[in-house]
N, C-alpha and C positions, 0 to 999 in steps of 0.2 A: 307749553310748559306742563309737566307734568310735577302735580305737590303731592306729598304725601300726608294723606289725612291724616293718618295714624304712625305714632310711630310706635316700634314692639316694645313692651318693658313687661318682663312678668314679674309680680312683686311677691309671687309665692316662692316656697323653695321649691330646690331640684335635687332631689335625694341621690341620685344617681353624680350628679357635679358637689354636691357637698360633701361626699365622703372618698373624696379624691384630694390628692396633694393640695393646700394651696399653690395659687399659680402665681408668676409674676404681677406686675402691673401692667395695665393695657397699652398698645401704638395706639395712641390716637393722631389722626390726622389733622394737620394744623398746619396754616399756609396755603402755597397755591402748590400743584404739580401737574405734571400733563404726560399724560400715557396713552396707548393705543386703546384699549380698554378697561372699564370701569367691572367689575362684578359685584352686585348688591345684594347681600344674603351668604353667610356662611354656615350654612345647612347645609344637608348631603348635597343636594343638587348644587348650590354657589360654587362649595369646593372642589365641586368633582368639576364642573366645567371651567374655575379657574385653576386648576391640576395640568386640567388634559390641555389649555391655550397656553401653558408655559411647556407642557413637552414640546407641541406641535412648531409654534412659533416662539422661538429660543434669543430672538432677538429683539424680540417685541414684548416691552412691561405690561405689565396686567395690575390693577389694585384691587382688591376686596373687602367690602367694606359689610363689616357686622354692627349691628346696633346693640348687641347688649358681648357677652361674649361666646368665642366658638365653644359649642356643648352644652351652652346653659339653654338655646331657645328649641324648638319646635324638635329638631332633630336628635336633642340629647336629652330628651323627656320620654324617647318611646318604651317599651316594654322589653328591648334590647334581643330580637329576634330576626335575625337577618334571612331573612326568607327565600325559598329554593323555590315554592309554588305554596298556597293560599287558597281557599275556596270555600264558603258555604253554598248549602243548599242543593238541590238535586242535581245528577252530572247534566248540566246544557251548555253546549256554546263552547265544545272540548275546543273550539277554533282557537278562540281569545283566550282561554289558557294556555294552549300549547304558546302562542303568542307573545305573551305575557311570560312566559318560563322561561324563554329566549332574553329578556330583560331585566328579568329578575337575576338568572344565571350569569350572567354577564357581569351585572353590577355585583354582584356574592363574588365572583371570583377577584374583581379589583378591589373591593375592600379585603379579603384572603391577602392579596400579594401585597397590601400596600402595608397590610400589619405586618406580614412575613418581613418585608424588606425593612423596616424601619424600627422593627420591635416595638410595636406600638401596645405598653402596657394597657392594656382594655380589657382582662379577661378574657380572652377570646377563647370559646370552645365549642368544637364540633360535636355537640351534644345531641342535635335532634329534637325535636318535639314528642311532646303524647299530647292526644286528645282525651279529655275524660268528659262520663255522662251518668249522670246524677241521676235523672229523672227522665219521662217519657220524651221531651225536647230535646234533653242530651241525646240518647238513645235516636231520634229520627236523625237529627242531623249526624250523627258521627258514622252510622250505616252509608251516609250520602259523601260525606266525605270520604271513607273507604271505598266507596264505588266509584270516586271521580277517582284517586290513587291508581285504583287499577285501571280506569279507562285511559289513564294515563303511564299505566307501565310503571309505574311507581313504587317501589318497595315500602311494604307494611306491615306490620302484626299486629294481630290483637292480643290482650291483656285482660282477663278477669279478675274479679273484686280483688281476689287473695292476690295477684299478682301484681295486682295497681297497689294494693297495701302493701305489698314486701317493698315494689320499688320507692313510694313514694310516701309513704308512713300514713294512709288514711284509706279507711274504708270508706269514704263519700259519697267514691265513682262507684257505678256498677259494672260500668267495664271503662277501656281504657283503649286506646291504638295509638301505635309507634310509630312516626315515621323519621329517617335519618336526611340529611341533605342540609339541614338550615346552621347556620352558626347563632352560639349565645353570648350576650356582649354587655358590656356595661357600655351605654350609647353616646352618655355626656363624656368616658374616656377614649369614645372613638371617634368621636367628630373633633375632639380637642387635640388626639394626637394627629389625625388629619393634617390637619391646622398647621400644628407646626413645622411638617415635612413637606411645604409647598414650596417648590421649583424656585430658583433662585431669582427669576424672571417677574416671581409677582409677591407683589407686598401688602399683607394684611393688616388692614387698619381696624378695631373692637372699640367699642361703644363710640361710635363713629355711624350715627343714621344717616343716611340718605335724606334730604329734607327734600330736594324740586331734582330736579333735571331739565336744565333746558337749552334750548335749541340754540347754537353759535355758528354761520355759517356751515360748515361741512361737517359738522360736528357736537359736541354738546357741552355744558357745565354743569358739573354734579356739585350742588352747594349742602355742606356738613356742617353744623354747629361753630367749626374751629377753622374750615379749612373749605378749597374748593378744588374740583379735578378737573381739568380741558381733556379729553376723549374723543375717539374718533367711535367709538360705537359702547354701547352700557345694555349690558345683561340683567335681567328684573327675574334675583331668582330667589324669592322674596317669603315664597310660602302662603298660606294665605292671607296674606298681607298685600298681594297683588293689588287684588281691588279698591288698596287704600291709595295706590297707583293710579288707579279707574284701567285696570289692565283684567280681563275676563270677570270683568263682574256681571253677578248673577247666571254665572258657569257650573258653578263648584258649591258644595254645601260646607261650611266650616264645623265641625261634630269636636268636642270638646270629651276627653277620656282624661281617667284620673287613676294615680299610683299614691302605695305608700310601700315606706321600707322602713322595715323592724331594724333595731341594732342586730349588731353578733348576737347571735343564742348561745348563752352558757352551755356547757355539759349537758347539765340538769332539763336544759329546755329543749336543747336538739334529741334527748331521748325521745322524748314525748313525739318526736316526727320519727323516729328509729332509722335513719340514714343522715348520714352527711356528704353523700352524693349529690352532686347538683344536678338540679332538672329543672327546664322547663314544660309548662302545659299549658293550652291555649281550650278553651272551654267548648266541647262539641257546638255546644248551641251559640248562636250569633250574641248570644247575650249574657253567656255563661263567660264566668270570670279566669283569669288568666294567673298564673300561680310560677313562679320560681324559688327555688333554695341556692342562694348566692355562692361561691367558692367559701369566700367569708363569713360566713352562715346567715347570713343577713336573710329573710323572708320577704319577697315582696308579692303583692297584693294590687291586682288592678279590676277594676269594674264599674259600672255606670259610665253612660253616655248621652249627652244632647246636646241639642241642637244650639250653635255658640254665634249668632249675627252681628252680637255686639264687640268691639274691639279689645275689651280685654276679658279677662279668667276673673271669676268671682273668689279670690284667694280666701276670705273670712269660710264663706261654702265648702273650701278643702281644707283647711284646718278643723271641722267643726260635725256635722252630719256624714260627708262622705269618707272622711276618715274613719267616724264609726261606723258606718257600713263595712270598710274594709276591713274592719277587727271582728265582726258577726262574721263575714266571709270567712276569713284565718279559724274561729275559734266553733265554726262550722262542721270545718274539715280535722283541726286538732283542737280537743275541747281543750285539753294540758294549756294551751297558748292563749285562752282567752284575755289574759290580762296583761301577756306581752303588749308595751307599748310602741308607737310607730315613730321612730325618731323623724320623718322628713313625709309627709305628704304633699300632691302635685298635681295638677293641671300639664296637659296641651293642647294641641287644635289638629284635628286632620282635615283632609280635603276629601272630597268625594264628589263626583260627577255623577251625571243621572246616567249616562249610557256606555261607563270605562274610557270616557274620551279623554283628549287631552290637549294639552296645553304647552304647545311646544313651535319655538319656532322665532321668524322675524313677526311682531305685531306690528312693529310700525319700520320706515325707515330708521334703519341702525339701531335701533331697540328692541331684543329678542326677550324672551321669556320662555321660564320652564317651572313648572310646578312638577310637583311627584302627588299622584293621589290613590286613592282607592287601597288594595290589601297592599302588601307589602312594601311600606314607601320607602325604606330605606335602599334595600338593592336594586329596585325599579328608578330612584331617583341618581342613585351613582351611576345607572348607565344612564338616565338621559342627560343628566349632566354630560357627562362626556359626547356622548353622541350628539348635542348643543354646539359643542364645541367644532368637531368636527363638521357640522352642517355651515356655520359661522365659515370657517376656514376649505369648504370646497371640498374637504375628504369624505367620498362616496363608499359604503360600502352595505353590504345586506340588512346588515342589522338598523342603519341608518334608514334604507327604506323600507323595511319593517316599523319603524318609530314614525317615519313621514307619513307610513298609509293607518296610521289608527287616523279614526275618525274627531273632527276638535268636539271637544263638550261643547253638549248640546247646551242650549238656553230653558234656564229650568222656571218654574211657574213662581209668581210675582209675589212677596210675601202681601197680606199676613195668610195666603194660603199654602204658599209652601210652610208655612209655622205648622198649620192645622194636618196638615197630612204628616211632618216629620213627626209631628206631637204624638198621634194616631197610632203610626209603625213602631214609634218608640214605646208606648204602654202597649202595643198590644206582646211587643217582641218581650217586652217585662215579664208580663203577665205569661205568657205560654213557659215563658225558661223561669220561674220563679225558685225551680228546685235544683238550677244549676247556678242560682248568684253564690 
């Protein structure tokens, strides 16, 4: 039997899901039902691979079951950057990008069409990134990024001070570089309209944990608070919650990143940024802060990261210090906004593996798993979801064994020494980018 340690509750808010419609009330599952497959986790990767098992097999039910609901967890917390290709640090290893670009494009083009088809209000816009650089950090890494672009064919420009100020109303950066290909997205209305354009074949059940699964002859029982599933196979596409499963623990490092988002900016306040153009930027340096100006003029602010082993978000900590952090950051870049306040700060969890491996596949009989980790988890995780799905169901093709030949996460070092090394990389990465927070 497999139990779940933990189950997900974030008790902080999600700025990006609170300033969306309210929603209905939730399906929760209750009673007994019995379907061919179970899907556990409605984050990018749950839903894409319960998507792609209601195309493929059309007469065979599928259920999914989310614990808190679709948009509010892991997946509708990110910084809403649907990524084309990703990279710090010096060009190496052009292999596993080009690689990696294959999966990323992939997954970018299906959440493209599933918005197109569906009119899934999300914001959606082909806006592009800049990278900006502050200080000597910014400046090393955003020359390295610009050289991995072109070792990869990539379109780019650069932007100096005056022209990072026209575009984006602050002289901070000292230079700036463009590149096009990524979409900008409000994330908790993208995984929520997801959600509700699922194939008619499978049915989602929200605040509906997963408590055990266990083994029944040919088959298994997924036991939920209210209700229980008989299944002939169950998907663990859980995030890093896996481990609370005992599914790739001590694979993956859980790293814990934090948002805030301002109200609408008056008149008066959007002067003081001199556009109401939306942009996103993503900070040269690995540790340099990330910055958008909403459609809705809303500001948001993302920066600070560490190391997260324990199973939940220290909500009091984002309400409190790293909110202020993210108000020095904003009032940084526009003194005019220092005293805008931040209607909704937030917590999530990423995954990260020590070598780009991954976590994909059958773990046991009839229990597969797929995590999305490392740079750009959102379109990395919609195609492995899908391509999950298809490996479950026998459909071969290129990109499937491109996903089959990464290597699985490696086995990473035993804490409390992997604490001491994350701790390490973490202040020292602070410390070099201190003029890009």
């Amino acid at each position: 039997m497999l139990q779940a340690k933990v189950i997900p509750k974030h008790t902080d808010s999600n700025g990006w899901w609170h300033i969306l419609p309210a929603v209905a009330a939730p399906n929760v599952l209750q009673g007994a039902h019995k379907v061919r497959t179970v899907v556990i986790g409605a984050g990018v990767c749950g839903i894409a691979t319960a998507f792609r098992l209601g195309e493929i097999c059309p007469n065979d039910e599928t259920i999914l079951l989310e614990a808190e609901r679709a948009g509010f967890g892991t997946s509708g917390r990110n910084a809403g950057f649907m990524l084309n290709v990703h990279s710090h640090g010096p060009p190496k290893r052009l292999e596993i990008l080009r690689r990696n670009m294959q999966l990323w494009a992939s997954g970018l083009e299906d959440l493209r069409r599933r918005v197109n088809e569906f009119q899934i209000p999300c914001d959606w816009s082909e806006a592009g990134r800049f990278y900006g650089a502050a200080g000597p950090d910014g400046e090393k890494h955003i020359d390295e990024i610009a050289e991995t672009l072109g070792q990869l064919g990539l379109e780019h420009r650069w932007l100096d001070q005056s022209e990072m100020q026209t575009r984006i109303g602050t002289g901070f950066y000292q230079r700036g570089l463009f590149t096009p290909g990524n979409a900008l997205v409000n994330p908790a209305a993208l995984m929520k309209g997801c959600a509700a354009y699922l194939p008619r074949n499978v049915t989602m059940f929200e605040e509906t944990p997963a408590q055990s699964i266990a083994r029944r002859g040919d088959g298994f029982v997924v036991t939920t608070p209210k209700g229980v599933v008989t299944c002939d196979r169950v998907v663990l596409a859980t995030g890093v919650f896996l481990r609370h499963f005992g599914v790739a623990k001590g694979r993956y490092v859980p790293m814990a990143t934090y948002g805030s988002l301002t109200g609408p900016l008056t008149d008066e306040q959007l002067a003081q940024i001199g556009t109401s153009e939306p942009f996103g930027l993503l900070g040269g340096s690995e540790y340099g802060a990330t910055i958008r100006l909403m459609k809705d003029r809303r500001l948001f602010v993302r920066n600070h990261f560490h190391h997260a082993p324990k199973k939940s978000l220290p909500g009091g900590t984002v309400l409190g210090p790293i909110a202020d952090m993210h108000r020095r950051s904003m009032a940084a870049r526009w003194p005019g906004l220092a005293d805008v306040p931040f209607e909704h700060s937030w917590g999530g969890i990423m995954a990260f593996t020590w070598n780009d491996g991954a976590i994909f596949g059958e773990v046991d009989s009839g229990i597969f798993a797929v995590l999305t980790n490392d740079v750009s988890p959102m379109t990395r995780g919609t195609a492995s979801g899908r391509l999950l799905a298809d490996y479950m169901e026998g459909r071969d093709s290129d990109l499937l064994q491109l996903q089959l030949g990464i290597d699985e996460a490696k086995r990473l070092p035993p804490r409390p020494f992997l604490d001491v090394g994350i701790a390490y990389e973490r202040a020292k990465l602070r410390w070099v980018a201190k003029q890009e927070f």
